[in-house]
C-alpha positions as CSV (number, residue, x, y, z in Angstrom):
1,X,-11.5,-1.6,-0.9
2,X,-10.6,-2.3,2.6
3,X,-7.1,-1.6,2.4
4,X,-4.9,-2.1,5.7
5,X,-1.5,-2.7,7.0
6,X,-0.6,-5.8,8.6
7,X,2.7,-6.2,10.2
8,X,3.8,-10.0,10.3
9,X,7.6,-11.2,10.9
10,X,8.4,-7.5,11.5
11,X,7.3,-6.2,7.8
12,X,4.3,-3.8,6.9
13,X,2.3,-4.7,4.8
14,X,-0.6,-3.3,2.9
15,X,-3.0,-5.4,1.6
16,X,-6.8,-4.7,0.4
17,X,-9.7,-6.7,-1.2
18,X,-10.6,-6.3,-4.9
19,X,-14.4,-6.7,-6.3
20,X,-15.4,-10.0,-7.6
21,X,-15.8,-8.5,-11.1
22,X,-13.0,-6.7,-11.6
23,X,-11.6,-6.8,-14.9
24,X,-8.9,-9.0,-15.9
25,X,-5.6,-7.0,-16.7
26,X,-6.8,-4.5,-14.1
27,X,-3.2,-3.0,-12.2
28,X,-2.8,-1.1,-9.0
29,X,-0.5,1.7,-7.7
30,X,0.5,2.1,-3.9
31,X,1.3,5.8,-2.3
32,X,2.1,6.0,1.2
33,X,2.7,9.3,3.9
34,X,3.8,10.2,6.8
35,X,1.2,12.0,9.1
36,X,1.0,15.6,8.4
37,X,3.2,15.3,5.1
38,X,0.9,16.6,2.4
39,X,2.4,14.7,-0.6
40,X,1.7,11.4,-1.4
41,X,4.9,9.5,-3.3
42,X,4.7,6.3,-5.5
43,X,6.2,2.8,-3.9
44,X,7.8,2.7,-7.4
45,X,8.1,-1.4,-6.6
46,X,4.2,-1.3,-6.4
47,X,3.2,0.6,-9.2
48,X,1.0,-1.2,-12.1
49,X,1.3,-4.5,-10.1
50,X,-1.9,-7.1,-10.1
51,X,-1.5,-8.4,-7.0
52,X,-3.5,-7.2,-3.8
53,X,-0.5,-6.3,-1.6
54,X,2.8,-4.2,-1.0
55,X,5.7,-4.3,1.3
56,X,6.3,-1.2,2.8
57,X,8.4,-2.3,5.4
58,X,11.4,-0.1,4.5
59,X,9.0,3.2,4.3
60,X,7.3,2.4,7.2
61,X,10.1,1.6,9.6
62,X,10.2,4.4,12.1
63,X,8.0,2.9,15.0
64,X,7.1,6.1,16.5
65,X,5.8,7.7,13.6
66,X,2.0,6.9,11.6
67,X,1.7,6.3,8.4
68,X,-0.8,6.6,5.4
69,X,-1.1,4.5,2.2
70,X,-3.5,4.0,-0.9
71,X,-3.8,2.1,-3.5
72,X,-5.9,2.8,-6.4
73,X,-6.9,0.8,-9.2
């Protein structure tokens, strides 16, 4: 829940809060768009990962565009 980018030292990144319960061995996988794309693709680095954020500096790095991402668990 609560997933957002943050951009610190000039790199994107998502990052979202996870339930206090959740169950151990419980992976995520990160998709990101650009505005008015209609797919969604995989950030292959960030698929089946366990920790609660991804890099998607390189993705992201045109300044004047907007960007999507998810993650889901």
């Amino acid at each position: 829940k609560r997933a957002a980018f943050s951009s610190i030292n000039f790199e994107n990144i998502l990052t979202w809060e996870t339930e206090a319960d959740i169950p151990p061995g419980t992976v995520f996988d990160v998709q990101y768009k650009q505005y008015g794309e209609k797919s969604w693709l995989n950030k292959r680095e960030c698929q089946s990962i366990t920790k609660p954020f991804c890099n998607l500096t390189c993705e992201t790095e045109n300044i004047t565009e907007h960007y999507y991402a998810r993650v889901r668990a």
